[in-house]
ROKEGU-669400 format. One record per residue (C-alpha): x, y, z; residue in three letters; residue number from 1. Coordinates in nm, 2 decimals, always signed. Last residue first. Layout:
[[X,Y,Z],Ala,NUM] ...
This chain:
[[+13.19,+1.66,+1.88],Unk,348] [[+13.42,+1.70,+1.57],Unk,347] [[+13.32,+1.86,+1.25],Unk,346] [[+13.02,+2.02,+1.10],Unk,345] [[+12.96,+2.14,+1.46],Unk,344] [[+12.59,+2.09,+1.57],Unk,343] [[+12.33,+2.39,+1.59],Unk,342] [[+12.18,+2.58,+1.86],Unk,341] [[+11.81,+2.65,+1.83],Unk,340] [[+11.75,+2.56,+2.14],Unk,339] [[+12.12,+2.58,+2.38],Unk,338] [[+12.36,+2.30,+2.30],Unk,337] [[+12.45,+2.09,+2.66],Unk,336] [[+12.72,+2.25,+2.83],Unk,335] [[+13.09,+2.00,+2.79],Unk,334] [[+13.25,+1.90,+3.13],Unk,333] [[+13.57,+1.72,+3.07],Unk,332] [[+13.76,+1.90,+3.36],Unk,331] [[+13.47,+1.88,+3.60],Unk,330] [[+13.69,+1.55,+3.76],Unk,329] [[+13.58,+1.39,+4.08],Unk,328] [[+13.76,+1.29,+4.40],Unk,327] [[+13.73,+0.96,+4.55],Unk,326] [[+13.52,+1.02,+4.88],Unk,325] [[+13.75,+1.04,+5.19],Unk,324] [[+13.75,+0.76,+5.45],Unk,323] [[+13.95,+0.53,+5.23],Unk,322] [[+13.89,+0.16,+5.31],Unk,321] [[+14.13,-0.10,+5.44],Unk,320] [[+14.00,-0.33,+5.61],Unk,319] [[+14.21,-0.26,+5.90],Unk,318] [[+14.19,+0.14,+5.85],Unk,317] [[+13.81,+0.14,+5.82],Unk,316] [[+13.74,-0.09,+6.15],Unk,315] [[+14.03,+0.14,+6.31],Unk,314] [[+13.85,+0.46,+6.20],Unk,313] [[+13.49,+0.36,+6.27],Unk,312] [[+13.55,+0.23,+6.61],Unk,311] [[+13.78,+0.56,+6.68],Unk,310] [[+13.44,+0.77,+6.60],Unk,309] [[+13.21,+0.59,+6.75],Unk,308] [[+13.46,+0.56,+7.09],Unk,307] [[+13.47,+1.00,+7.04],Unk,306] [[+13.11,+1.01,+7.03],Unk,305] [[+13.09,+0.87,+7.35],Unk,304] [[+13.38,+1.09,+7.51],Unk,303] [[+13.19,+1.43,+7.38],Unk,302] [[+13.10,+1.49,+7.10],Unk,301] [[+12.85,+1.47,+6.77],Unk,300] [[+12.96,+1.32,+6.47],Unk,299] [[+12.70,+1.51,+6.17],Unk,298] [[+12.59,+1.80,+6.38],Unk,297] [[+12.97,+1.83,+6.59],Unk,296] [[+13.12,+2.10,+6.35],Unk,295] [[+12.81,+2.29,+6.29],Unk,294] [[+12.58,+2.33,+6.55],Unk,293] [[+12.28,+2.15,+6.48],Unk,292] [[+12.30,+1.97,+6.81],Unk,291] [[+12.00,+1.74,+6.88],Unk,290] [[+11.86,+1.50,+7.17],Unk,289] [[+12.06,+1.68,+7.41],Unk,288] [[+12.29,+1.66,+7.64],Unk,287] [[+12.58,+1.77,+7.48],Unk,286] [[+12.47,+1.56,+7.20],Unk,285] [[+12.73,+1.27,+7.18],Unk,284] [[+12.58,+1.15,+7.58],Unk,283] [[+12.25,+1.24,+7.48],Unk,282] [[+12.24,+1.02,+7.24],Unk,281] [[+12.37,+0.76,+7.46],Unk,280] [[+12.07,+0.87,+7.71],Unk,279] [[+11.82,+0.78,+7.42],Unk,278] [[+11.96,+0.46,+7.34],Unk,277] [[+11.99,+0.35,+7.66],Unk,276] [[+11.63,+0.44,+7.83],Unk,275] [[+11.46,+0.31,+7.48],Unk,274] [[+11.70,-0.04,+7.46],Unk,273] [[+11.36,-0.27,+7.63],Unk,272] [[+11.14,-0.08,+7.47],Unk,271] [[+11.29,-0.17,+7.09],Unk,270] [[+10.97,-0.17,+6.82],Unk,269] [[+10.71,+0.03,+6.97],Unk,268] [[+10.89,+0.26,+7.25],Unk,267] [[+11.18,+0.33,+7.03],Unk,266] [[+10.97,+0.41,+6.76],Unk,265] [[+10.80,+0.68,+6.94],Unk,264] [[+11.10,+0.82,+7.06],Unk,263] [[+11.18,+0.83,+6.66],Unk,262] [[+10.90,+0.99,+6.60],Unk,261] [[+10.92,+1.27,+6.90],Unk,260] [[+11.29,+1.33,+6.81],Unk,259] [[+11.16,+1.37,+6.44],Unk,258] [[+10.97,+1.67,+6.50],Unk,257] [[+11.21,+1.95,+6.56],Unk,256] [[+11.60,+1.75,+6.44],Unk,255] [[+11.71,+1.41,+6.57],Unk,254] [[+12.05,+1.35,+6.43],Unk,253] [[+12.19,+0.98,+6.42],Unk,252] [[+12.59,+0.98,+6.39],Unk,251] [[+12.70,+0.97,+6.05],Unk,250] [[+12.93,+0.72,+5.85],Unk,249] [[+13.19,+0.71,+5.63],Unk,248] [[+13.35,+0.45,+5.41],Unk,247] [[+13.59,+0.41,+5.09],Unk,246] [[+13.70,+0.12,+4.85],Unk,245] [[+13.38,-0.12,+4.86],Unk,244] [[+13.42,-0.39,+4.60],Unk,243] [[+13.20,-0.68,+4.76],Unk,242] [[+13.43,-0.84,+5.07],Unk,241] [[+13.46,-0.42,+5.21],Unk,240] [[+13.08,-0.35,+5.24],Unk,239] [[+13.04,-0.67,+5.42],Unk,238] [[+13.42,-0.55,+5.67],Unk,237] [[+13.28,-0.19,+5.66],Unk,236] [[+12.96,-0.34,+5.78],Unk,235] [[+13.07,-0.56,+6.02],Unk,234] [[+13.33,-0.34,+6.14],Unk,233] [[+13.01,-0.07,+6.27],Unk,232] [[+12.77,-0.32,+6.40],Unk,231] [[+12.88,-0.25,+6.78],Unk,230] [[+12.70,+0.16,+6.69],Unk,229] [[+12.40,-0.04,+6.57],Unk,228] [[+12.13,+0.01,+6.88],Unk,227] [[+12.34,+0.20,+7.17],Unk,226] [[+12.39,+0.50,+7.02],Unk,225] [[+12.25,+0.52,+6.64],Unk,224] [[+12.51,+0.55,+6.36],Unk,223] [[+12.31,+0.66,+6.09],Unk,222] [[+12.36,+0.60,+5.83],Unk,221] [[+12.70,+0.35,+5.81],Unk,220] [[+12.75,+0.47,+5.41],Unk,219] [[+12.95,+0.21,+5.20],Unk,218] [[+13.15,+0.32,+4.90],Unk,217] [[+13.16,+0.29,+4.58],Unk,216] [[+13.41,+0.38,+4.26],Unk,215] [[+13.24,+0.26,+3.96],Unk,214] [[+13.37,+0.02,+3.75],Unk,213] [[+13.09,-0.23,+3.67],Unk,212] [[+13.19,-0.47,+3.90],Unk,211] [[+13.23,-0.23,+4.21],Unk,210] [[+12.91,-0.08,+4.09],Unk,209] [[+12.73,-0.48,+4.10],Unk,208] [[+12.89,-0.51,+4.41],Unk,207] [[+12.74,-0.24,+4.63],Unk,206] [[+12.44,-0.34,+4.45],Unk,205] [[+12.44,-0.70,+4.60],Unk,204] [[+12.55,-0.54,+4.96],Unk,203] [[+12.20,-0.36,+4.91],Unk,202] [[+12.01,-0.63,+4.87],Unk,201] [[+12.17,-0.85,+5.13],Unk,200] [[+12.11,-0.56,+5.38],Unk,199] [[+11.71,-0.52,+5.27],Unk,198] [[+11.65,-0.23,+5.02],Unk,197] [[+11.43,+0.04,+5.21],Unk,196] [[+11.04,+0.01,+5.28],Unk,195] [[+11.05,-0.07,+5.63],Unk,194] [[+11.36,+0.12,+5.73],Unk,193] [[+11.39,+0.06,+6.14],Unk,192] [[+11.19,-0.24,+6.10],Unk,191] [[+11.29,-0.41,+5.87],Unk,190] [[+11.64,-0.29,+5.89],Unk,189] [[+11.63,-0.42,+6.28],Unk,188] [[+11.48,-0.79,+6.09],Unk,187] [[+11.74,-0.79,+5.85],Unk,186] [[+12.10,-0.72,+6.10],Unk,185] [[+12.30,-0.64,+5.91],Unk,184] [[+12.28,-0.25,+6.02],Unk,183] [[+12.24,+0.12,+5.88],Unk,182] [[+12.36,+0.06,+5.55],Unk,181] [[+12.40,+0.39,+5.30],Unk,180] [[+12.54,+0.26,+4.95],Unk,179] [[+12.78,+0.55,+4.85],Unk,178] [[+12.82,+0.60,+4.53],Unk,177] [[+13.11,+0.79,+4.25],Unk,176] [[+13.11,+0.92,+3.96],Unk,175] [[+13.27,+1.17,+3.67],Unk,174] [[+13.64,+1.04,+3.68],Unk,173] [[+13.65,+0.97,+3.29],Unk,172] [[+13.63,+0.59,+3.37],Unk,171] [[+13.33,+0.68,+3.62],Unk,170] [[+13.09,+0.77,+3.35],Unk,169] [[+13.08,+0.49,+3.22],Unk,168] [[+13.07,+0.25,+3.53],Unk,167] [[+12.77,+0.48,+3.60],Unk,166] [[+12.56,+0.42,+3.26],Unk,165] [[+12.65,+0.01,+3.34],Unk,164] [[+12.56,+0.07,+3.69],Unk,163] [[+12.23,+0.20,+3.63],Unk,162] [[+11.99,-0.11,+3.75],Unk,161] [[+12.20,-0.11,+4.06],Unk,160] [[+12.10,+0.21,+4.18],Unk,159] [[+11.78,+0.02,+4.29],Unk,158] [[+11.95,-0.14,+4.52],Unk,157] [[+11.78,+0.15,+4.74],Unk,156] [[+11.93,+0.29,+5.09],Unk,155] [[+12.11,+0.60,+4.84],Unk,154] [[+12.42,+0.84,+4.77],Unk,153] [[+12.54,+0.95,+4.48],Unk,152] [[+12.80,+1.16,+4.33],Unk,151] [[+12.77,+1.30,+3.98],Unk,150] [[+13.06,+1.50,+3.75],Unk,149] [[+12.96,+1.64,+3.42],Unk,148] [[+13.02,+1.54,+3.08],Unk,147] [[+12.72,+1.69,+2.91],Unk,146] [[+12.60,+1.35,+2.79],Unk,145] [[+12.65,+1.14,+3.09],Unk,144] [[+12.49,+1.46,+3.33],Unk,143] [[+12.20,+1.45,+3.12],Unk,142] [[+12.17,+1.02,+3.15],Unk,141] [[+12.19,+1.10,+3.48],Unk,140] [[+11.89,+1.32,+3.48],Unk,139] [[+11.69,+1.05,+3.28],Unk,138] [[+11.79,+0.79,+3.54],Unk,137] [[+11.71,+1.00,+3.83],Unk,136] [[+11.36,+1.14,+3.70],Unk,135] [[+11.26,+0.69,+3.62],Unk,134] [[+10.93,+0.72,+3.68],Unk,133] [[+10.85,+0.32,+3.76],Unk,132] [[+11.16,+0.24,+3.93],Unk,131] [[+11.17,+0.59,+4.06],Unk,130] [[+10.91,+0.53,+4.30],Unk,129] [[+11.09,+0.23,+4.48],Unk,128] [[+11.29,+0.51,+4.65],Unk,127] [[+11.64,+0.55,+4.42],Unk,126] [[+11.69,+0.95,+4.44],Unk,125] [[+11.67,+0.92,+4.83],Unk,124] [[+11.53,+1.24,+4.98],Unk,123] [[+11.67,+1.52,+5.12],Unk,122] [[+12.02,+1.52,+5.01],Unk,121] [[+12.04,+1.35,+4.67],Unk,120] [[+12.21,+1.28,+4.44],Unk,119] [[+12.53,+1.54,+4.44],Unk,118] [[+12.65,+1.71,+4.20],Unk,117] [[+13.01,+1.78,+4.17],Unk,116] [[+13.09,+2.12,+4.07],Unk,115] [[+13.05,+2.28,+3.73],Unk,114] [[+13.02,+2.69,+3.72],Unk,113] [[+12.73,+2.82,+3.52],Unk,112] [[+12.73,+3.17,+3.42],Unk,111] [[+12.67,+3.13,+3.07],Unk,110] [[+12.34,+2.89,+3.14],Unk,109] [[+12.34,+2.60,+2.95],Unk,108] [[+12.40,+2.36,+3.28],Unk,107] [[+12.09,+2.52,+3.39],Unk,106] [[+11.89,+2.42,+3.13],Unk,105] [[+11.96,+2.07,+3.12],Unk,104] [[+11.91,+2.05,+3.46],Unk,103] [[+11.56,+2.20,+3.39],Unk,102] [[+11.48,+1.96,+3.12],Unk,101] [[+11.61,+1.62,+3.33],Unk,100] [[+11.40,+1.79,+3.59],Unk,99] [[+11.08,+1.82,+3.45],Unk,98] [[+10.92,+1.50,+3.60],Unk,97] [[+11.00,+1.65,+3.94],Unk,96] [[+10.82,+1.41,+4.20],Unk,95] [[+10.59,+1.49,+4.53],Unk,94] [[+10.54,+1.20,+4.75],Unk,93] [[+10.22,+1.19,+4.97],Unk,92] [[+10.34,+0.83,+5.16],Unk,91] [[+10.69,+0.86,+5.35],Unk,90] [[+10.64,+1.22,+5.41],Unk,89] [[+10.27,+1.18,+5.46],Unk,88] [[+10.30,+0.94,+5.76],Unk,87] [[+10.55,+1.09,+5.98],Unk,86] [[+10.62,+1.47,+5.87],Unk,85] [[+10.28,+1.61,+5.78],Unk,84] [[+10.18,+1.77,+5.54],Unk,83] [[+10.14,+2.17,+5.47],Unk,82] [[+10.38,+2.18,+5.25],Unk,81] [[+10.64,+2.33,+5.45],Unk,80] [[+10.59,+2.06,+5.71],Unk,79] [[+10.77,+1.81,+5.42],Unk,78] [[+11.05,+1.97,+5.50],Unk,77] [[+11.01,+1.83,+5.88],Unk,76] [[+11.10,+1.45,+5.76],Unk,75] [[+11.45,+1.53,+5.65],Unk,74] [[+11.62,+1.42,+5.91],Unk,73] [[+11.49,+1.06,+5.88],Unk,72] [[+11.52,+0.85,+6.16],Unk,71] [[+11.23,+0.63,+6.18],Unk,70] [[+11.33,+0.57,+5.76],Unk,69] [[+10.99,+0.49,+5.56],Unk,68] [[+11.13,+0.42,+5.25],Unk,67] [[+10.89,+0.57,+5.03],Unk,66] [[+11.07,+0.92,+5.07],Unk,65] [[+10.93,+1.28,+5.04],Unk,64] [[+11.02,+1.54,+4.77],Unk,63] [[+11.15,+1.41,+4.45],Unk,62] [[+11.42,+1.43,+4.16],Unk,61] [[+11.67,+1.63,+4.46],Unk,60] [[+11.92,+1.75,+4.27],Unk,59] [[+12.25,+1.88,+4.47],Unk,58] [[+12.56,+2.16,+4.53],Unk,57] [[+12.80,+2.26,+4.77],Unk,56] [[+12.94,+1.90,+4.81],Unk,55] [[+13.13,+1.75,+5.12],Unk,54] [[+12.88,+1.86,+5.34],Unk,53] [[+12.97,+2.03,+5.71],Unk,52] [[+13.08,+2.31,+5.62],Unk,51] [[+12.76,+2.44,+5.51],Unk,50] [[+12.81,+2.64,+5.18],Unk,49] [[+12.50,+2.51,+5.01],Unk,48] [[+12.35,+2.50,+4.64],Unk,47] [[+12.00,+2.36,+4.52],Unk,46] [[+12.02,+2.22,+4.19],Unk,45] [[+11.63,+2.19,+4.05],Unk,44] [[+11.44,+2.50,+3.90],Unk,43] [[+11.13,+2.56,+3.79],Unk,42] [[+10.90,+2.37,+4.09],Unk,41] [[+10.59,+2.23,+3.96],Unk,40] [[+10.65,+1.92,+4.20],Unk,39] [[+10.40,+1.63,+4.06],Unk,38] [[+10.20,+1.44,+4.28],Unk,37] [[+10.27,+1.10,+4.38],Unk,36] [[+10.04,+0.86,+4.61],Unk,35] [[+10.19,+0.56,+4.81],Unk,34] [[+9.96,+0.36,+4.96],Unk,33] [[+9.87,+0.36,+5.28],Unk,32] [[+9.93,+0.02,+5.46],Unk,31] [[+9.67,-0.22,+5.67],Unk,30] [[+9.69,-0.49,+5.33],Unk,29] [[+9.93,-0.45,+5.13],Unk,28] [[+9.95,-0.12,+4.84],Unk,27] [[+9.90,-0.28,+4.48],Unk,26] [[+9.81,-0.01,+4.26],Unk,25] [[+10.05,+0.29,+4.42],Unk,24] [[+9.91,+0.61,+4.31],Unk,23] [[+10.02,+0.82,+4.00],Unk,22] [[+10.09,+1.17,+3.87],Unk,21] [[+9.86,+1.35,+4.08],Unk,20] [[+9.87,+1.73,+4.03],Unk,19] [[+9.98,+1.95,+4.27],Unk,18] [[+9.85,+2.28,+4.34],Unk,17] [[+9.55,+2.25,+4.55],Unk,16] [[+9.52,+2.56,+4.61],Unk,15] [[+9.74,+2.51,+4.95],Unk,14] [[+9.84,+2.12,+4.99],Unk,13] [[+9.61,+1.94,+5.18],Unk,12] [[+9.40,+1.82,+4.90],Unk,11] [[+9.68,+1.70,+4.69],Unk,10] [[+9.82,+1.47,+5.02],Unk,9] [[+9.44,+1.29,+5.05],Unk,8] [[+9.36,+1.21,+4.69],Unk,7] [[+9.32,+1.39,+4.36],Unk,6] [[+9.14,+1.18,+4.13],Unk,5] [[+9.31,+0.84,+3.98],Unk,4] [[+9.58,+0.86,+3.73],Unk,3] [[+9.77,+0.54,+3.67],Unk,2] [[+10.10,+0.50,+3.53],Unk,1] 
């Protein structure tokens, strides 16, 4: 890794607290290159009780996301740093070298209570960063060795690399995927994810899991209005040809700054669909461009969002896919050994 001076997302941070880790050598022409800081936080699962997530607790290994998403809900956190959330977000990353260590830690604790982790929730745990960091691969390989159930969900083929760790872990009912593709269509995902795996890449990883023994499933994320909602049996039907044995989807949310980035998308790369897209959104959001009340956030309503909904369950139910994430096991979890701790003379 390289370690140039501090550049442009370091300085805007407040006392400069972030050190640079590493800085992309080889950005393109005409694009900003990626520049990672390190995240000094001391602790990494984050815990929920929203009703609307499946989970109630995650690891995020980074802060930010390479790939670029239009869409992004996530984009505002990156406010709280004092960035911005269009450009820096997907270019001023902030990773967690430490958290293998402080996952480790926690699941030592006394008063730790195994549930499902999830990877990841506001950020993608296989951006193109991690191939050359590798936080997710050494916190999985924590979660292999103390037993304890991982579900994952990611736009990068990079997951692909760790199937053979995965397919492990899955015969004791400790993981799942979900591969999140938006459309088929290569030139939309080029555009609508720049720096995301391409459809074809990630239909390769979806198989490579399925080989390997994982349970996977395919992700339609989001569902946008009047752009890919027709693509929704193509996917599941792709997703379904390479090993896929569940589905979901989500319909597009739009929350504080990201309904003016997306608008702004619209207007660059799809003019001619802008009016459409935007009033079918408002048609699943009440009239809105957002709803974060719980319940409808994550499928919206209204008659619109009803058709998504029945397109999604008949393409799922004719290919036959689940449409509930296989359940995992915390019944072999084992905590790691405390410092100082020492082995069993017998047994493991």
């Amino acid at each position: 890794m390289q370690r140039p001076s501090h550049g442009r997302g370091a300085a805007a941070n407040p006392r400069n607290r972030f050190t640079e880790l590493w800085v992309e050598p080889d950005a393109p022409p005409g694009r900003v290159a990626t520049r990672v800081f390190e995240d000094d936080t001391r602790t990494v699962i984050s815990t929920n009780a929203s009703p609307d997530l499946p989970f109630t607790q995650s690891l995020n290994p980074y802060r930010g996301c390479e790939h670029g998403c239009a869409y992004c809900y996530a984009r505002p956190t990156h406010e709280y740093l004092g960035l911005s959330a269009g450009l820096d977000f997907e270019t001023q990353l902030f990773a967690k070298p430490r958290a293998a260590s402080l996952l480790r830690d926690a699941l030592a604790k006394p008063s730790y209570r195994p549930s499902a982790l999830a990877l990841s929730g506001v950020t993608d745990c296989y951006q193109p960063v991690e191939k050359e960091l590798g936080i997710t691969r050494a916190c999985l390989e924590v979660l292999r060795d103390c037993r304890h159930p991982v579900s994952i969900v990611t736009k990068g083929a990079l997951v692909a690399r760790d199937a053979e760790l995965l397919g492990g872990m899955a015969r004791d009912g400790l993981a799942s995927a979900l591969l999140s593709i938006t459309t088929l269509d290569p030139a939309l995902a080029r555009d609508l994810e720049p720096r995301a795996s391409a459809p074809a890449r990630k239909l390769r990883a979806l198989e490579a899991l399925a080989a390997a023994g994982v349970p996977v499933g395919v992700m339609v994320g989001p569902v946008i209005p009047g752009l890919n909602d027709h693509e929704l049996p193509a996917i599941l039907a792709a997703a379904r040809a390479r090993g896929a044995s569940f589905a979901a989807y989500l319909l597009l949310r739009l929350p504080h700054g990201v309904r003016e980035l997306f608008d702004a998308w619209l207007e660059r790369h799809r003019p001619q669909r802008r009016e459409r897209v935007l009033s079918r959104i408002r048609a699943c959001r009440g009239g809105a461009l957002s709803d974060p009340s719980f319940g409808s956030r994550m499928r919206g309503s209204g008659p619109y969002a009803d058709q998504i909904r029945a397109l999604f369950q008949s393409a799922a139910r004719s290919q036959g896919l689940m449409t509930e994430s296989p359940r995992l096991t915390t019944a072999h979890f084992r905590p790691p050994l405390t410092r100082g701790a020492q082995l069993p003379l017998f047994g493991t």
